[in-house]
C-alpha positions as CSV (number, residue, x, y, z in Angstrom):
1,X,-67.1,33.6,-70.4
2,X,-65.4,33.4,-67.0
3,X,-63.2,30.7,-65.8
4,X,-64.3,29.4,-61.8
5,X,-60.8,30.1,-60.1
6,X,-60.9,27.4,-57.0
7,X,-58.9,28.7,-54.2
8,X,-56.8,26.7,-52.3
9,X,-57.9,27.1,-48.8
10,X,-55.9,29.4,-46.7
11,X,-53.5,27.1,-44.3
12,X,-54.9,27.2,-40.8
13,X,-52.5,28.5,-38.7
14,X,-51.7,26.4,-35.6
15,X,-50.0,28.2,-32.4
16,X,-46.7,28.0,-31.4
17,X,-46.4,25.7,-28.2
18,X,-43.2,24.6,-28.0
19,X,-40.6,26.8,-25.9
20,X,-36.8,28.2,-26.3
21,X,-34.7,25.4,-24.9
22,X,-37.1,22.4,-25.0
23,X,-36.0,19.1,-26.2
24,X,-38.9,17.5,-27.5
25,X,-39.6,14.9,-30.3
26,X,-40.5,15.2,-33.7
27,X,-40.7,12.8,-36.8
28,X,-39.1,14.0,-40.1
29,X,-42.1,15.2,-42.7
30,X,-42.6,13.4,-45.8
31,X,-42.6,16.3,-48.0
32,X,-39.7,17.9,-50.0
33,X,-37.7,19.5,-48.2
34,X,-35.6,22.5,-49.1
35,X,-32.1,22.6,-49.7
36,X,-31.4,24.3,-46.5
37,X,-32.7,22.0,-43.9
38,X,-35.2,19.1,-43.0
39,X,-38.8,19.8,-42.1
40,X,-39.9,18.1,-38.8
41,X,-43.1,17.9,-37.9
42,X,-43.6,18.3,-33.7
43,X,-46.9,17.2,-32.6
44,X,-49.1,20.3,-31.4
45,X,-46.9,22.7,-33.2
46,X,-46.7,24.6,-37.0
47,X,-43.8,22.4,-39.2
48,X,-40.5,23.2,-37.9
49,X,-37.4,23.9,-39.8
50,X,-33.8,21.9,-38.8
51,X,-30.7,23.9,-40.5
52,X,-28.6,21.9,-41.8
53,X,-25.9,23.1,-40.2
54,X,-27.5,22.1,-36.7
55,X,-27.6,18.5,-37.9
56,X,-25.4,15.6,-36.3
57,X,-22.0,15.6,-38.1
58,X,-19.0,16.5,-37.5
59,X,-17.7,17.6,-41.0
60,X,-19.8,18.9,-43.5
61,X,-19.6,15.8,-45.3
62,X,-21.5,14.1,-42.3
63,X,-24.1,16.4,-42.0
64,X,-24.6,15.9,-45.9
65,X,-24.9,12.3,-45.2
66,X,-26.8,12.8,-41.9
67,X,-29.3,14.8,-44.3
68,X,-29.5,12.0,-46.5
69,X,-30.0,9.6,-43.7
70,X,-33.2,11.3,-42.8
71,X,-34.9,12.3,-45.9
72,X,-35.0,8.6,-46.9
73,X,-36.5,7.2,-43.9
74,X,-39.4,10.0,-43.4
75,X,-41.7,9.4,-40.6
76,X,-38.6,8.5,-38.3
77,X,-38.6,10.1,-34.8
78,X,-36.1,12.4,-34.1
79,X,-34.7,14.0,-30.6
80,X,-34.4,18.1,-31.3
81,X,-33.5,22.0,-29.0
82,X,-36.4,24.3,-30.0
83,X,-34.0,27.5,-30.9
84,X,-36.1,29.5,-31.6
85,X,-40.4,29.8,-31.0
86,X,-41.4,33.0,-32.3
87,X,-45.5,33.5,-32.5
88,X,-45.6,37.3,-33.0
89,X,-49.1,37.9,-32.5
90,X,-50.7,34.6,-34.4
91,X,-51.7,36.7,-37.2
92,X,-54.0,34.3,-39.8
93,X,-53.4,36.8,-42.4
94,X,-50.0,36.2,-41.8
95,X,-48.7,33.0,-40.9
96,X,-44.9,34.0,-41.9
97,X,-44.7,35.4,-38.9
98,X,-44.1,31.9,-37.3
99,X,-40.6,30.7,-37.0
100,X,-39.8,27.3,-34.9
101,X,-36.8,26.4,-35.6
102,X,-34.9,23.0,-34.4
103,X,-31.4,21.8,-33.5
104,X,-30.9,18.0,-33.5
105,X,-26.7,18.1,-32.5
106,X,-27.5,19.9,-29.3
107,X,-29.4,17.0,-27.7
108,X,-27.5,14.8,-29.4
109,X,-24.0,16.4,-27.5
110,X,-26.1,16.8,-24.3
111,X,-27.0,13.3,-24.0
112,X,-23.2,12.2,-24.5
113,X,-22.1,14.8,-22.3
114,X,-24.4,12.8,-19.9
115,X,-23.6,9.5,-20.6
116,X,-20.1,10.3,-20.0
117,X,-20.6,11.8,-16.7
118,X,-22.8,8.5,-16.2
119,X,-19.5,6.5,-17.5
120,X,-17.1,8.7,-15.0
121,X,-19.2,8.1,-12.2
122,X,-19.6,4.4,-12.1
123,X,-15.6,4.2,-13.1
124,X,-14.9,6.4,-9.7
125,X,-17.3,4.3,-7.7
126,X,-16.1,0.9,-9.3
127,X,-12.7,2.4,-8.3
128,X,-13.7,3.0,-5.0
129,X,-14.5,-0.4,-4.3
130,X,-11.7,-1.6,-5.5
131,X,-9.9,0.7,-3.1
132,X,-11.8,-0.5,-0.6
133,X,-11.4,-4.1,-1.3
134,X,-8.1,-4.0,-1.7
135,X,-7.2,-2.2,1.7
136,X,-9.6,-5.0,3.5
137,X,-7.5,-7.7,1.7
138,X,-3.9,-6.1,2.6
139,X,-5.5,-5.8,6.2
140,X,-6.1,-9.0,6.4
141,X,-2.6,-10.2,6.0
142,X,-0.5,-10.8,8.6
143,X,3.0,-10.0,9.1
144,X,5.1,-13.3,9.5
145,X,2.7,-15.2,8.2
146,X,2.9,-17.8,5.5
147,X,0.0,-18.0,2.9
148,X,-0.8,-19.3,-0.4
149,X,-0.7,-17.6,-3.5
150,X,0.2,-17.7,-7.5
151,X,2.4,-16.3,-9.5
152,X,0.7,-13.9,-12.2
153,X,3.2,-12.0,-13.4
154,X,7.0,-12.0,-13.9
155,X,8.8,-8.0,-13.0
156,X,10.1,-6.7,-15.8
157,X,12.0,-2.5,-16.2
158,X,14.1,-1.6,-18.7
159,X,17.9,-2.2,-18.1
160,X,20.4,0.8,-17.4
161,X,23.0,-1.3,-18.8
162,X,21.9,-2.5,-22.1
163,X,19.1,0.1,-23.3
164,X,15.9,-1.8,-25.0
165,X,16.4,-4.6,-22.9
166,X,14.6,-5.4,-19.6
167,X,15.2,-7.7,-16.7
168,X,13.5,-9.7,-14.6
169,X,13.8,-8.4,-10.7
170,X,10.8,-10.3,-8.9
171,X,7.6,-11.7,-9.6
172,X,4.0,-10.5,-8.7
173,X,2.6,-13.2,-6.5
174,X,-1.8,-12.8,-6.2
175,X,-2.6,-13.4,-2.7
176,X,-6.8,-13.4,-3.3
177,X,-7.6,-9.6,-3.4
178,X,-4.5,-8.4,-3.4
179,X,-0.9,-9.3,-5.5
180,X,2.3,-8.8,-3.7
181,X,6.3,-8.5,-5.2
182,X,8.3,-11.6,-4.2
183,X,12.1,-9.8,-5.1
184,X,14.4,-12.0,-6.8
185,X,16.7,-11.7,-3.2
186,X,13.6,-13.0,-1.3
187,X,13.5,-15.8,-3.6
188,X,14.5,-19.3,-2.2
189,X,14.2,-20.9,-6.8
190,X,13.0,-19.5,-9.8
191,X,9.4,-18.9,-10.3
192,X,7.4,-18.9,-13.9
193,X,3.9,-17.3,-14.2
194,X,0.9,-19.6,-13.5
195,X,3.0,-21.1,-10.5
196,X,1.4,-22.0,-7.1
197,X,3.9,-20.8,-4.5
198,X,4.2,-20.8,-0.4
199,X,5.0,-16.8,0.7
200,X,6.7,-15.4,3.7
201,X,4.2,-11.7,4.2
202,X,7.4,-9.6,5.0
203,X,5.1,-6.6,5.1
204,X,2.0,-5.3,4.2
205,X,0.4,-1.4,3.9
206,X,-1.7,0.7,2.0
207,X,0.4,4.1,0.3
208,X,-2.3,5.9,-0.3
209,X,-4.8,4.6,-2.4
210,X,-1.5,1.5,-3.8
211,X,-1.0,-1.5,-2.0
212,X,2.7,-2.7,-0.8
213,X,3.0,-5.8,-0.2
214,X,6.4,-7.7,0.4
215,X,6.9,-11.0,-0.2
216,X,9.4,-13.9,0.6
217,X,10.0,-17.8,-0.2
218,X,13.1,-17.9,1.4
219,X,11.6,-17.1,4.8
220,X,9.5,-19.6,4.2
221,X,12.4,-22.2,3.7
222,X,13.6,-20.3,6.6
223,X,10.6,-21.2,8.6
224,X,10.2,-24.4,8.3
225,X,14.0,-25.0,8.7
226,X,13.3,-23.6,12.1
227,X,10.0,-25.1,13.0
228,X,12.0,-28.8,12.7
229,X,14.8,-27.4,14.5
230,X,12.0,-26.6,17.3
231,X,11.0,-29.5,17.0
232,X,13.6,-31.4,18.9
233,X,14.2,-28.2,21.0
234,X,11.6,-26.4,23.0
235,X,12.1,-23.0,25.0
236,X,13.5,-24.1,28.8
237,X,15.0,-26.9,27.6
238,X,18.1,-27.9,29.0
239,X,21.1,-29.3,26.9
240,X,24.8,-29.6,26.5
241,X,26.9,-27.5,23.3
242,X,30.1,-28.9,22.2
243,X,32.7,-28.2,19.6
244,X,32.2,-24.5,20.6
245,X,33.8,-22.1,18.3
246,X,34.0,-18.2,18.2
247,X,32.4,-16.6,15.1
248,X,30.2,-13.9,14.0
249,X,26.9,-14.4,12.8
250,X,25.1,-12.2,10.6
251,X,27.0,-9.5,12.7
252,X,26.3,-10.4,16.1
253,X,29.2,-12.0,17.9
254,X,28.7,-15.4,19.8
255,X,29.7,-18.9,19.4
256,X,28.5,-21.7,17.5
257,X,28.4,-25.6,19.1
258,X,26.4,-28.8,18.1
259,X,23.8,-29.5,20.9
260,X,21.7,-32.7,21.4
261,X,22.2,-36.4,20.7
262,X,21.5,-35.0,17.0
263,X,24.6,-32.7,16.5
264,X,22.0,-30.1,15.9
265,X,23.5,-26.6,14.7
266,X,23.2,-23.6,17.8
267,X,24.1,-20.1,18.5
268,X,25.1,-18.5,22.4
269,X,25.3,-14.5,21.7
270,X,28.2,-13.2,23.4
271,X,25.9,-10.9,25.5
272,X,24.3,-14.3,26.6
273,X,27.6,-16.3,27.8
274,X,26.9,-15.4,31.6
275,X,31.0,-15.0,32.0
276,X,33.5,-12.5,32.2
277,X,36.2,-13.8,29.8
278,X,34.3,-15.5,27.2
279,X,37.2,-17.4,25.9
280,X,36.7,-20.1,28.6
281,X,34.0,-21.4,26.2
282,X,36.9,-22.1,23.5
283,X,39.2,-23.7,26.1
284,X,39.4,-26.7,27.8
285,X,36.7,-29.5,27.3
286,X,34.5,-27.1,24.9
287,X,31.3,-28.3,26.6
288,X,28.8,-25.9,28.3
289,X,25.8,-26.1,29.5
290,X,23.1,-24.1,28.0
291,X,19.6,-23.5,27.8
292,X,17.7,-23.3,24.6
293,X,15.2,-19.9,23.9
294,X,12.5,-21.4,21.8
295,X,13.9,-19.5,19.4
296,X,16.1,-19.7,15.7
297,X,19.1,-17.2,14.6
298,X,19.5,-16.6,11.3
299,X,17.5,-19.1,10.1
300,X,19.3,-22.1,10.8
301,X,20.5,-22.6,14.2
302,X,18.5,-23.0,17.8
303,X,19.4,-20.1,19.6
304,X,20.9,-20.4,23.3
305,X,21.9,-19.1,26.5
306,X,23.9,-19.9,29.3
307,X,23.1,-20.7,32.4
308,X,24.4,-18.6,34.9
309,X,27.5,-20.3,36.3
């Protein structure tokens, strides 16, 4: 008596539409899958094979657990590189013929290739406007100016003198778009991060893409030392200097007096005395009559001439 063999239908092959070099989508089969690889199942396509060795990792011991990863959450979607679509003549008879093989760490490295060009590009353009707001800011301030700004940082470099220790030589001052060096020998007192301070722009430029922007408090000091002296003395203004005395002022030669009811301090530049021996201002009475320039020398006293006598 003969046994009824029931054979399993042949598999219906399905054609091979996936191409060399396509990234597509696929969703890891829930069958067993050889040791080799992972199955993944790419709609429209025959059951594609992922090498191991083509899996994300960097180590084998990643891919291992990469493997792992997948074959316990079946069904998820996964981003593959067709490597290879081979279809050699669709043969029924012989569905073996069909290879479509996958590669998930080539999308995988694309896409990070790509976000990293992505990253670079808004770093250069973020960079660029920084550039560019920085140049508007340092063209906005004017030399001789006083503005307002805070202290953000104290100057530090190492020391030549005692190696592993550092100094402080200045302090960066931010002026609102922009931070500038106030140098300790431009500094009328001590400063301390988080201060609010009054600067003297001594100048201001862009080298190259870096700002440079010199600062000063002891102009400021300066400044308003010489905006009170103004005050009692405007240029054209007539007056008399007495207790003249020869002396040289930050190198230029000339003679100091007291001018004004107030005693205030002045300076006559040599060049300005309007006579040929100068040492009749030292002689005698020690009065002249002079004639103030609207104008302070070296910071302290109202600068003056002579009227021509």
């Amino acid at each position: 008596m003969s046994k009824n063999v029931t054979k399993k239908p042949a598999r219906k092959p399905i054609a091979i539409t996936a191409k060399v070099n396509d990234v597509v989508e696929g969703v890891v089969a829930k069958v067993r899958h050889p040791e080799p690889g992972i199955l993944i199942e790419i709609p429209g396509n025959p059951m594609a094979f992922m090498p191991n060795s083509t899996l994300i990792g960097k180590t084998p011991e990643e891919k291992a657990a990469r493997r792992a990863e997948l074959i316990g959450n079946a069904g998820v979607t996964v981003k593959v590189m067709v490597m290879e679509a081979k279809d050699a003549g669709y043969d029924p008879e012989h569905p073996e013929k069909q290879r479509l093989i996958v590669n998930e760490a080539k999308p995988f490295l694309m896409d990070r290739a790509q976000q990293h060009q992505e990253r670079v590009a808004e770093s250069a353009q973020r960079a660029a406007a920084k550039t560019s707001a920085v140049r508007a800011a340092v063209a906005a301030l004017v030399v001789g100016s006083v503005v307002d700004g805070r202290v953000v940082k104290i100057a530090e470099k190492d020391s030549t003198k005692n190696p592993g220790e550092k100094f402080a030589f200045g302090a960066y001052v931010d002026l609102g778009g922009v931070s500038g060096l106030l140098h300790n020998r431009e500094m009328a007192d001590p400063v301390k991060e988080g201060d609010a301070v009054k600067v003297f722009v001594i100048s201001a430029e862009m080298d190259g893409d870096k700002p440079r922007v010199a600062l000063s408090t002891t102009k400021v000091v300066e400044q308003e030392q010489a905006e009170e002296l103004l005050s009692f003395f405007g240029a054209g203004d007539r007056t008399t200097g007495r207790d003249i005395r020869a002396a040289n002022i930050d190198g230029v030669e000339g003679f100091t007096m007291k001018i004004g009811q107030v005693a205030t301090d002045a300076f006559l530049p040599a060049c300005d005395a309007n006579v040929k021996d100068t040492s009749v201002l030292t002689k005698g009475s020690r009065v002249a009559r002079v004639v103030c320039t609207g104008k302070v020398f070296a910071g302290k006293y109202v600068q003056v001439t002579r009227e021509d006598v």
